[in-house]
C-alpha positions in Angstrom: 28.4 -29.2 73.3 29.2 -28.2 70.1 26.9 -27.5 67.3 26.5 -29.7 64.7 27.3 -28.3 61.1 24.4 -30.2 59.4 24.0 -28.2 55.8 26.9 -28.4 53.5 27.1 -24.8 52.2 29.2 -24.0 48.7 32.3 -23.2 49.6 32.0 -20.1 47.8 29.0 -19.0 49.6 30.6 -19.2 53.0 33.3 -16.9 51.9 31.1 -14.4 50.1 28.9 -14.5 53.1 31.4 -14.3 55.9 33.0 -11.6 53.7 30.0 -9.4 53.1 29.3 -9.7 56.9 32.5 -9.1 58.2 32.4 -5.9 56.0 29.2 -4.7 57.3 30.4 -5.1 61.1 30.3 -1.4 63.0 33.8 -2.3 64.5 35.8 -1.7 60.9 38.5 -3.8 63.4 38.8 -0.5 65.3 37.9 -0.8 69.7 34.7 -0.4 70.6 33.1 0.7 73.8 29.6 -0.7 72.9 29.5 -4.7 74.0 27.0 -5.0 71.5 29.3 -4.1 68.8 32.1 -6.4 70.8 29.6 -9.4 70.4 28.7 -8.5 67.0 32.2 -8.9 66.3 33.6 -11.7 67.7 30.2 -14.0 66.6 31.3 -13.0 63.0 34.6 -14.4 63.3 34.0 -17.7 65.2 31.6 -18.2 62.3 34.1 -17.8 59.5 35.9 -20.1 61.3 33.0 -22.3 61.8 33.2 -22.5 65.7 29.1 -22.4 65.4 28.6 -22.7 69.4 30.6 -19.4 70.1 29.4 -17.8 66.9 25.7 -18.2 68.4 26.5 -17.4 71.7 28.2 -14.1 71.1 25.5 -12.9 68.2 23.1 -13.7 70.4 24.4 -11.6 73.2 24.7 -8.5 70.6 21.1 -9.4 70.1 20.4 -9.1 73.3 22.5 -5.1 74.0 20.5 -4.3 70.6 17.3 -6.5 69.3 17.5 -4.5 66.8 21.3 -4.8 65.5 20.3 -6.0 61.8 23.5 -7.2 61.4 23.7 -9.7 64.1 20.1 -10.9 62.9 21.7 -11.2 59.6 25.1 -13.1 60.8 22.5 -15.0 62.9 20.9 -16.0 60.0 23.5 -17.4 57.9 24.6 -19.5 60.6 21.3 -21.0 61.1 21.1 -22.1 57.4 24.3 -23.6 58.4 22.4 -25.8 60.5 19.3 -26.4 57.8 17.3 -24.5 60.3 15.8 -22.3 57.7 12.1 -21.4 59.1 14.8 -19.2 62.2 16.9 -18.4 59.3 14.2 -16.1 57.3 13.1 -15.1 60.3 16.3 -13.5 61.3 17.1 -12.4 57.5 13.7 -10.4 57.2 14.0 -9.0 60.6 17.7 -7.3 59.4 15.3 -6.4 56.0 13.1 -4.6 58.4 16.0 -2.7 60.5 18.0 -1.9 57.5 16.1 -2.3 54.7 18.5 -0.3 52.4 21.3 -2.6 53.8 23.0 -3.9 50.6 24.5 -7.0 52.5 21.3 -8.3 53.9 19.6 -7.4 50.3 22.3 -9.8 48.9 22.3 -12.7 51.7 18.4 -12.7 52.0 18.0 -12.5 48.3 20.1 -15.4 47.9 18.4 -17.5 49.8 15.3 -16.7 48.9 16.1 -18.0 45.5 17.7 -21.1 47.2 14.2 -21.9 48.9 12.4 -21.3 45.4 11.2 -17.9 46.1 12.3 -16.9 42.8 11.0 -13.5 42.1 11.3 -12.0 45.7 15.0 -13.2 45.7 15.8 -11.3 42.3 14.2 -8.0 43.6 16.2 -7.9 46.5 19.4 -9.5 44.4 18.4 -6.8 41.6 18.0 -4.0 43.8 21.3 -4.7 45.8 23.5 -5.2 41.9 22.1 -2.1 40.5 22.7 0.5 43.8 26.1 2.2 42.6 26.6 2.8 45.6 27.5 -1.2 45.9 31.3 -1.9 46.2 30.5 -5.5 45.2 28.2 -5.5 42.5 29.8 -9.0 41.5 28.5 -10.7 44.4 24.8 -10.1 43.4 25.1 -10.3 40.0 26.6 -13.8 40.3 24.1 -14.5 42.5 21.1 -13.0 40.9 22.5 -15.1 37.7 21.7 -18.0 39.6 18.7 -17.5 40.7 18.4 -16.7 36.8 19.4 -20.3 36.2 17.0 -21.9 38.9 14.5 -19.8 36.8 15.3 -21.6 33.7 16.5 -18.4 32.1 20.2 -19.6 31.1 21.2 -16.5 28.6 19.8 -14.0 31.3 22.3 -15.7 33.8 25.1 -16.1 32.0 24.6 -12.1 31.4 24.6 -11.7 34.8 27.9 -13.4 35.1 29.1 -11.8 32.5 28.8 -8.1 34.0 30.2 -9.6 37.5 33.2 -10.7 35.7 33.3 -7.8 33.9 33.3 -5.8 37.8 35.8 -8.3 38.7 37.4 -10.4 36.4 39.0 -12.9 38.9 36.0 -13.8 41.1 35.6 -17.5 41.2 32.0 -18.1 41.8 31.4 -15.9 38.4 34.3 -17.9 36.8 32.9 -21.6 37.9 29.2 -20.6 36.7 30.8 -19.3 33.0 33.0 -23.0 33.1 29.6 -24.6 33.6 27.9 -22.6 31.1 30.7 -22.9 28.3 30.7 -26.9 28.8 27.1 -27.1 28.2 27.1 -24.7 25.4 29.4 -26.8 23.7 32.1 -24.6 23.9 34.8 -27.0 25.4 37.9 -24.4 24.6 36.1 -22.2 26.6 35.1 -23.8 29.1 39.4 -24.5 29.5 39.7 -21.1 29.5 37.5 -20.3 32.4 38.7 -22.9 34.5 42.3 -21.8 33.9 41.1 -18.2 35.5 39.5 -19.6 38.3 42.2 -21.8 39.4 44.3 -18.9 39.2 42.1 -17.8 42.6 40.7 -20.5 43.9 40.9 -24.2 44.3 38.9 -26.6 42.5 35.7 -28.3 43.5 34.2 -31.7 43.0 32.1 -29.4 40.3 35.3 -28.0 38.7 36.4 -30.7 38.3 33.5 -32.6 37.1 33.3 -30.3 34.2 37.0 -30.1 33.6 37.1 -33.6 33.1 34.4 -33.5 30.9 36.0 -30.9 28.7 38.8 -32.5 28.3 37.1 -35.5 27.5 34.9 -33.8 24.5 38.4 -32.2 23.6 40.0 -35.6 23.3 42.6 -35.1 25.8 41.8 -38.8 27.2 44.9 -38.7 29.0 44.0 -35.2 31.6 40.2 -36.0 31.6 41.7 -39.3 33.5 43.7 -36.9 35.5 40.8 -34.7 36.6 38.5 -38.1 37.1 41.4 -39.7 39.5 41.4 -36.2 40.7 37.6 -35.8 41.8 37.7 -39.5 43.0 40.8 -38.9 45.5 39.5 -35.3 46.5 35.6 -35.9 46.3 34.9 -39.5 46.8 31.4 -38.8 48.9 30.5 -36.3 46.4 27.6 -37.4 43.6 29.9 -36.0 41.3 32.5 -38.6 41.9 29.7 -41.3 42.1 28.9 -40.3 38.4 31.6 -40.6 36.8 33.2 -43.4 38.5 30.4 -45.2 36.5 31.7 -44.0 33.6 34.2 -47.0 32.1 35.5 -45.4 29.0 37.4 -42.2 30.2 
C-alpha cells in the first residue's frame, strides 16, 4: 500500500530539498559497488518523484548497510515531514547533525524546520552557520531560508536582507523572488512588487500566493481589468486554496 502524502509541502521546498539532497548523494550519478550508496540513491529519487513507499523502503535499507549514512537519515527525514510525522522527522534530522555535523545540506534542511516548528533561534544558527560557510555553493538557499525564519521572528527588514543577499548570489531563484513580491506589496511598493513577480515567473510558475499578491498589486495599481485576471486565475488554479477563499469574498475586484 502506498503511503499517504498527508502534509502539503511549498512547492519550492520540495525542490530545494530534493535538490540539496540529490547533491549530497555519494553516487555523483556515477556506479557504485556499495548497496548502501545504491539505496541511498534510488530512495532519493522515488522521493523527488514522490513515490513515498519506495522512497522509504530503499532509504531505509541504506540505513540498514550504514546506520550511520547521515544522508539517508537526512532524506529520511524530509520524507517523514512529508507525512506530518515530525517527532521521526527530528529525530532522523539531528541524527544526520550528529554524523555530519559540518554537513551544509543537513545544516540547511534541519535549520529550516526547526524554524517551521517554532524553534526559532536554534534554526537560525544552523541556517546562519550553513549561509555564511564560503565554502557553500548555495548560499541562496539558506539565506532565503534563514530570511524566513527572520519573518516568523517578526524581524521583517532583517529578512528581506536576507533575501536580498540570496538574490544578490542568484538573481533568478524563485523562493527569494516570491518572498521580495510579498515584501514589496506590503511595503506599499506595488511597482515593485510587478517587478519581482515578472522575474520569478521568468523561472517558475505561479502559486496560489503569487498570485494572491499579483492580484492585489494590480488592484492598488488600478489595473482593475488584470487584478480580475489573476483573481479568475487563482480561482481556476487554486480553488481549495484559503487564498482563493479570500478573495472570492471580495465583490469589488
Amino acid at each position: 500500500m502506498q503511503l499517504k502524502l498527508l502534509k502539503v509541502i511549498n512547492p519550492f521546498a520540495l525542490a530545494l530539498l530534493i535538490g540539496s539532497l540529490a547533491a549530497c548523494s555519494l553516487m555523483d550519478g556515477a556506479e557504485s559497488d556499495n548497496s548502501g550508496d545504491v539505496h541511498l540513491q534510488l530512495g532519493v529519487r522515488y522521493l523527488s518523484m514522490n513515490k513515498l513507499e519506495l522512497a522509504k523502503e530503499n532509504l531505509l535499507l541504506a540505513l540498514k548497510e550504514d546506520s550511520g549514512n547521515a544522508q539517508a537519515h537526512n532524506a529520511l527525514a524530509f520524507l517523514y515531514e512529508k507525512l506530518n510525522q515530525f517527532d521521526q522527522a527530528k529525530d532522523h534530522y539531528e541524527t544526520a547533525l550528529g554524523r555530519a555535523s559540518d554537513d551544509l545540506g543537513v545544516q540547511n534542511n534541519f535549520g529550516r524546520f526547526l524554524c517551521e516548528h517554532g524553534e526559532l533561534e536554534a534554526g537560525m544558527d544552523l541556517l546562519s552557520e550553513a549561509s555564511s560557510n564560503p565554502i557553500n555553493d548555495r548560499q541562496w538557499m539558506a539565506l532565503t531560508n534563514a530570511g524566513r525564519c527572520q519573518l516568523s521572528m517578526g524581524q521583517k527588514q532583517l529578512a528581506e536582507n536576507y533575501f536580498r543577499q540570496a538574490l544578490q548570489l542568484n538573481n533568478s531563484y524563485a523562493p527569494a523572488l516570491s518572498e521580495m513580491q510579498k515584501i514589496a506589496y506590503e511595503k506599499g511598493d506595488f511597482w515593485a512588487a510587478k517587478g519581482f513577480l515578472q522575474r520569478y515567473l521568468s523561472v517558475a510558475e505561479h502559486t496560489a500566493e503569487t498570485l494572491w499578491f499579483a492580484a492585489h498589486a494590480e488592484r492598488a495599481l488600478g489595473n482593475k481589468e488584470l487584478a480580475n485576471e489573476y483573481k479568475k486565475l487563482l480561482l481556476e488554479k487554486f480553488p481549495l486554496s484559503n487564498e482563493a477563499k479570500k478573495i472570492g469574498g471580495i465583490k469589488d475586484f
